[in-house]
N, C-alpha and C positions, 0 to 999 in steps of 0.2 A: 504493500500500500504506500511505502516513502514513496513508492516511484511513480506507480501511476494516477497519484492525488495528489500531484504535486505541481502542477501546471493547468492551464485553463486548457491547452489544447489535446487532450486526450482522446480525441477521438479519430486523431486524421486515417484516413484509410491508407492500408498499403498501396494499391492503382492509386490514387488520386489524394497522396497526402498534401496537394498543391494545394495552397487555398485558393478561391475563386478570388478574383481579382478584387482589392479593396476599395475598387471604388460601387462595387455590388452591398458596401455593408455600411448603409444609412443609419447616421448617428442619433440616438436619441435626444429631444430635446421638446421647447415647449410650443404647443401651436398656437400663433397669430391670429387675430380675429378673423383675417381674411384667408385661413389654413395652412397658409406656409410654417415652413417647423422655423423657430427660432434657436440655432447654436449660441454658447455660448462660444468664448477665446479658448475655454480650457477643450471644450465638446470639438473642436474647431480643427484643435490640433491632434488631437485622437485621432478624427476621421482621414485627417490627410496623412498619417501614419500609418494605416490601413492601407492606403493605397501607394504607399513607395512600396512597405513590404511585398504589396500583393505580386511584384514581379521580380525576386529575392530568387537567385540558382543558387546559391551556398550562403552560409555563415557557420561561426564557429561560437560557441559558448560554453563558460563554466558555468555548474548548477550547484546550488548548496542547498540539500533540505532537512528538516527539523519535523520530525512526528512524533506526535503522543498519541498511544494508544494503551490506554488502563493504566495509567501513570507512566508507563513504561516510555523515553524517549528515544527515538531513534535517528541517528544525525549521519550523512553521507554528503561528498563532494566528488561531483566527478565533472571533467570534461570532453565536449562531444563537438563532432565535428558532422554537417551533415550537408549533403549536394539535394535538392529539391529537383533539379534540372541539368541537362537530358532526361537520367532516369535515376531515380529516390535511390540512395544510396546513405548508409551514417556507422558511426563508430562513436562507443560510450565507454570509458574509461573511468571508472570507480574505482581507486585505489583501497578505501578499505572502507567496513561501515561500524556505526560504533551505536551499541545502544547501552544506555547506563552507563556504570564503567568497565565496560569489556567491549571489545574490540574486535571480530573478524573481519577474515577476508572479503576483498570487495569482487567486482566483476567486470568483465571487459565483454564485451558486444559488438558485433558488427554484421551491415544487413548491404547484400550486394545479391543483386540479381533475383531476387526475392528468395534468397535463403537467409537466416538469421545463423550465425555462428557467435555459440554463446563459450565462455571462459567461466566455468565454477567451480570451484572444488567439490562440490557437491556432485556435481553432474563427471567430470574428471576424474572422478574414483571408482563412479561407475561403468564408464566408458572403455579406462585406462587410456587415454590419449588427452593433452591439455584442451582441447577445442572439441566440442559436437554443434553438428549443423542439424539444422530442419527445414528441412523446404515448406515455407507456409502453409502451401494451398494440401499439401501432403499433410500436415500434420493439424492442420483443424478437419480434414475428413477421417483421420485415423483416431484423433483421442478427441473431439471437439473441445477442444482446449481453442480460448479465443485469441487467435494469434494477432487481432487486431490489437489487443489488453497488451502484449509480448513487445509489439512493435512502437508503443505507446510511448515506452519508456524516454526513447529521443523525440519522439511527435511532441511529446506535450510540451517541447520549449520551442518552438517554432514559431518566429515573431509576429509571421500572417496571422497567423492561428487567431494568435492574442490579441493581436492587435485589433482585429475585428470584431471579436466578445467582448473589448472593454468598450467600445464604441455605445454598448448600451450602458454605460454610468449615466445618470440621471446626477450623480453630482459629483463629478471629478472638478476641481479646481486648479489652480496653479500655485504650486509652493513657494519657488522661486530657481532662481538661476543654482546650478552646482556642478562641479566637475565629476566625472565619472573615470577612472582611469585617463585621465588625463586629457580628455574629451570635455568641453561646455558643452554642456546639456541646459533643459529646461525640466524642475521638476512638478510632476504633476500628481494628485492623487486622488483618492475616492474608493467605491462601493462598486460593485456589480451583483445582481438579483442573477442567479443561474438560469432560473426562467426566460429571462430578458437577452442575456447571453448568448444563451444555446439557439433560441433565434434567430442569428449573425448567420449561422452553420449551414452551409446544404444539408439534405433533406441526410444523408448516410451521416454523416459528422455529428447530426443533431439525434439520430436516433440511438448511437455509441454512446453517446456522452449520457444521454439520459440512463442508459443502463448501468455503467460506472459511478453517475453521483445521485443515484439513488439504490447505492449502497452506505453511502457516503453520511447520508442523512443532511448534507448542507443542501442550502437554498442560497447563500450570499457568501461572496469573498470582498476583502480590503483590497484595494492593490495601491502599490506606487509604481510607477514606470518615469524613466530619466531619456528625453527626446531630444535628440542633436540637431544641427542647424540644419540638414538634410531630410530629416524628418521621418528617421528609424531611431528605434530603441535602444538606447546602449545599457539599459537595466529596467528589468522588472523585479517584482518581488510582490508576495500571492499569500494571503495569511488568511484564518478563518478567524470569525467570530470569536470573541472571547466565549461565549456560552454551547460554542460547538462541543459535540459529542466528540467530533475526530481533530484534531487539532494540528494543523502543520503551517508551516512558511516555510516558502523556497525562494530562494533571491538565483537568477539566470543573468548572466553579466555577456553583454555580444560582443562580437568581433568580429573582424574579418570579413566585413559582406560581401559578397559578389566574387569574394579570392578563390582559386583551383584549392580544392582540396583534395588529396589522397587517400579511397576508401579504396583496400582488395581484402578478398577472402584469403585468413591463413593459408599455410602451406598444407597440400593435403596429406603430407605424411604427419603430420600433427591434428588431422580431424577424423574422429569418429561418426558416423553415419546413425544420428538421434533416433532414427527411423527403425532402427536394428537391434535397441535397448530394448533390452524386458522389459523395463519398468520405466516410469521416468520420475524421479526424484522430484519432491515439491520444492526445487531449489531455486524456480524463478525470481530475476532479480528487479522483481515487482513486490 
């Protein structure tokens, strides 16, 4: 759950984790006698954030998140690299995760050609090889295991995504000017209703999400996002209610927009074939 309640975008599909272009995701605001919607500055600059992202082939970002679940906290950082364009392609690197005070292993990820080659120990002891793959579409007809939930993990920090669900804040305002890794930024903040949200979403996107955050039991998040002169995100951060049952914040820090990144499938002498496991260990790094 750190991983896949940890971002607004959980839902993007493998085919088409693209988001529709942002300028499809009409901002909330209030209507004029004469019906037109009135933005505010802060509503204003969301929306046109929406629409740089919506044509984004790569970026890169670190994610930090923080979950409670029955007191229990559980804190992970990792960094992901992901191409949206030609064809969906990402790598997630989690060096370790830590709940309470102990400490294991983390997990390394990468999704090329729609196979997902996962790095666990858990899964690596059963396998006997550091790497097992799964071919998606193979392995939600053999276990219906939702390999949408699987691939979510790097979807959910994907700035279109976001940027389009915050579009429905009804009160984001403007903080003020701050530097983000050595970037001026403008900061902004506010509320988002999930109802309101999920709305932004094509029709597949909106109907994933619904299934994910109502396990969830939330209805509303906090967010802050930090908007450069260009008008892409160079940080979010996604927190729930204080009176949530499930409790997380994850801060996603960008980079690198539009840069080539380098995503391949391990070496195959280093991968076992998921498909071929007796069993599959509950070791998802969700």
């Amino acid at each position: 759950m750190a991983g896949a309640a940890a971002g607004l975008a959980l839902t993007a599909s493998l085919t088409g984790c693209k988001a529709d272009s942002g300028q499809d995701a009409k901002p909330s605001g209030s209507a004029t006698p004469e019906g037109r919607v009135h933005l505010t500055a802060a509503q204003e600059a969301l929306s046109k954030s929406a629409t740089e992202t919506g044509d984004l082939k790569s970026f890169r970002a670190t994610m930090t998140t923080s979950t409670v679940v029955s007191g229990k906290t559980t804190d992970l950082k990792g960094d992901l690299a992901f191409q949206l364009q030609p064809k969906p392609a990402m790598k997630f690197d989690v060096p370790a995760i830590k709940t309470g005070d102990s400490s294991a292993a983390g997990f390394n990820e990468v999704l090329v050609d729609n196979t997902i080659y996962l790095k666990i120990p858990a899964l690596a002891k059963t396998a006997g090889k550091p790497w097992v793959s799964f071919s998606l579409d193979q392995l939600g007809k053999a276990t219906g295991v939702d390999v949408k939930a699987m691939e979510d993990q790097g979807h959910q920090a994907d700035p279109a995504l976001n940027a389009k669900m915050l579009t429905a804040s009804k009160d984001v305002h403007k903080v003020g000017k701050e530097t983000v890794d050595g970037v001026s930024t403008t900061h902004y903040k506010g509320t988002i209703a999930l109802s309101e949200g999920l709305s932004k979403l094509n029709a597949e996107q909106k109907t994933q999400a619904q299934k994910i955050f109502s396990q969830t039991g939330l209805d509303k998040l906090k967010f802050d996002t930090w908007i450069d002169g260009k008008q892409l995100p160079r940080k979010l951060t996604l927190a729930t209610p204080a009176d949530a049952k499930l409790k997380f914040k994850t801060a996603m820090n960008y980079k690198g927009f539009n840069e080539p990144v380098s995503i391949t499938a391990p070496p195959q002498s280093e991968v076992a074939d998921g498909m071929q496991l007796k069993g599959l260990p509950s070791a998802s790094p969700s």
